[in-house]
N, C-alpha and C positions, 0 to 999 in steps of 0.2 A: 737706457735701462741699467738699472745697477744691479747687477747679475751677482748671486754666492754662491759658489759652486763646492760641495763637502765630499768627503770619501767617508762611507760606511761600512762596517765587516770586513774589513782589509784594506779595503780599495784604496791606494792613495792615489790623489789627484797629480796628473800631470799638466803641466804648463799648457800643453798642447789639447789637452782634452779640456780644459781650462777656456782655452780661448776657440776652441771649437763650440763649444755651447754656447757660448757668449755672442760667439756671429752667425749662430742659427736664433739664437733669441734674439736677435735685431728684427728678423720679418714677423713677429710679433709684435714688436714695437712699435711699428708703421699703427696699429690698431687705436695707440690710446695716444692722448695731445698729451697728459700729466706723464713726468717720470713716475716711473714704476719700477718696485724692486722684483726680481724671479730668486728664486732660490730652488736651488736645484743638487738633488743627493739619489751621486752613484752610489751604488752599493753589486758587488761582486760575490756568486755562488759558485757552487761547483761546473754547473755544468751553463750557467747563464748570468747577465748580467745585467742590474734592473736601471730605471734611472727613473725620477720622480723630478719632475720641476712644477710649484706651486708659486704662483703669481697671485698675490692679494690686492685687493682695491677696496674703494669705500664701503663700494657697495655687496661686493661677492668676492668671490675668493677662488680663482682659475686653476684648475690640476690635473696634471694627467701622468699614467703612472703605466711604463713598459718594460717587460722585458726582452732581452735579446741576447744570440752569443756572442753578436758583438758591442762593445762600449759605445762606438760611434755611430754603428747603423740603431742602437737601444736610444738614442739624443737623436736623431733624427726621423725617430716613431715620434718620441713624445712631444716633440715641437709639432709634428706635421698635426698630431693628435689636438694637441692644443689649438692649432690654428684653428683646427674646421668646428671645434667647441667656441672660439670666438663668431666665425663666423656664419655657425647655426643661431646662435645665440643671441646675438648684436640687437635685432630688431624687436625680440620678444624683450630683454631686459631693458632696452629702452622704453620700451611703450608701458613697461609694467613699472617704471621707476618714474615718471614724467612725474608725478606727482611729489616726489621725493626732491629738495634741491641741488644743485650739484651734479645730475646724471647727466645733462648737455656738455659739461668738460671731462667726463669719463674716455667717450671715444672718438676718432678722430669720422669726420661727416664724409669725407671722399672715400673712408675704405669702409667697402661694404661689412664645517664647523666641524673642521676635522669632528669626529661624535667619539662615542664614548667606546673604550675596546675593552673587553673585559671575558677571563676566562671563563670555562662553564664551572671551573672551582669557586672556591668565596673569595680567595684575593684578587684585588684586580689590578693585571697587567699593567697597563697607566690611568691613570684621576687625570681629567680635563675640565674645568669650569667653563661653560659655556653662556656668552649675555642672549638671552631668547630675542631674536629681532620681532619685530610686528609688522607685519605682510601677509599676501592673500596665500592661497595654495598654488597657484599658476606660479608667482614667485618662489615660493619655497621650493616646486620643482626644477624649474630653471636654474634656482641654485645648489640643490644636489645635483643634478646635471653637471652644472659646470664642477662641481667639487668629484664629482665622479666616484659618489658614494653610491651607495645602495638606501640610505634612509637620508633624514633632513628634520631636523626639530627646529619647533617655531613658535611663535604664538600670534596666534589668529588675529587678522586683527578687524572683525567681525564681531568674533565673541569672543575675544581674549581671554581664550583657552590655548593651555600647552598643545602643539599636535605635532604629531608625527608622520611626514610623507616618508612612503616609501615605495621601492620597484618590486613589486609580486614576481615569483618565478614565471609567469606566464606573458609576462613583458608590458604588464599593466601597473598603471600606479594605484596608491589607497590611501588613504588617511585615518589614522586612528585619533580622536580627540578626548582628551579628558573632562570629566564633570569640575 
């Protein structure tokens, strides 16, 4: 796995924290047969310190996103975090993706969009272009799931309408589709 490990808000990377992520991202590795890149940004606050590692593939795009007061026990939430979203997830993306080609070299068989951020003022924070995939709603949740968003934009591919999944405060999903 080709691991990129960055400092943010101060943080500079050390060597040691460098290759401590790097050999907790290896028991992730065991998961896929294809190299895979992780990229992964400490970022350090006052009183805590976060760490995001985001693993992209063909198909979905794996994230998880901790804080902690400490750097090393913050990398080894968001690995631990990460693994059990591969392996909640494994059997639902495979069966949702059979039809797609390419998802049998995804994972390995022995082991079991970023979206848009913008302030409530009119300029917006950061512009992302996003390519709408075409998948069911079962997909589209599994993949905000795995991105560990709270929405997921998509287009239907039913009725190839834009739509939006997303988590209800009540720990329900919904879907809004456009005409």
């Amino acid at each position: 796995m080709l691991v990129e490990v960055r400092g943010k808000n101060g943080f500079k990377v050390t060597e040691a924290i460098e290759n401590y992520a790097v050999d907790k991202l290896s028991k992730v590795e065991r998961y896929f047969k294809e190299e895979l890149d992780a990229f992964v940004v400490c970022k350090t606050y006052k009183d805590h310190h976060r760490v995001e590692v985001t693993i992209p593939t063909k198909f979905y795009t794996m994230r998880a996103e901790v804080s902690e007061a400490d750097m090393y026990a913050a990398i080894d939430l968001a690995i631990d975090k990460l693994e059990r979203q591969i392996r909640k997830n494994k059997v639902k993306i495979t069966r949702s993706l059979q039809k797609k080609e390419g998802v049998a070299e995804l994972f390995n068989e022995e082991v079991d969009l970023e979206a848009l951020e913008r302030e409530l003022v009119r300029t917006p924070v950061k512009r992302k272009q996003i390519a709408l995939e075409q998948m069911s709603t079962d997909e589209a949740i599994t993949a905000m799931e795995m991105l560990g968003h709270d929405f997921f934009i998509y287009r239907d591919e039913d009725t190839q309408n834009t739509c939006v999944a997303y988590l209800r405060n009540d720990g329900k999903y919904a879907v809004i589709e456009t005409e």
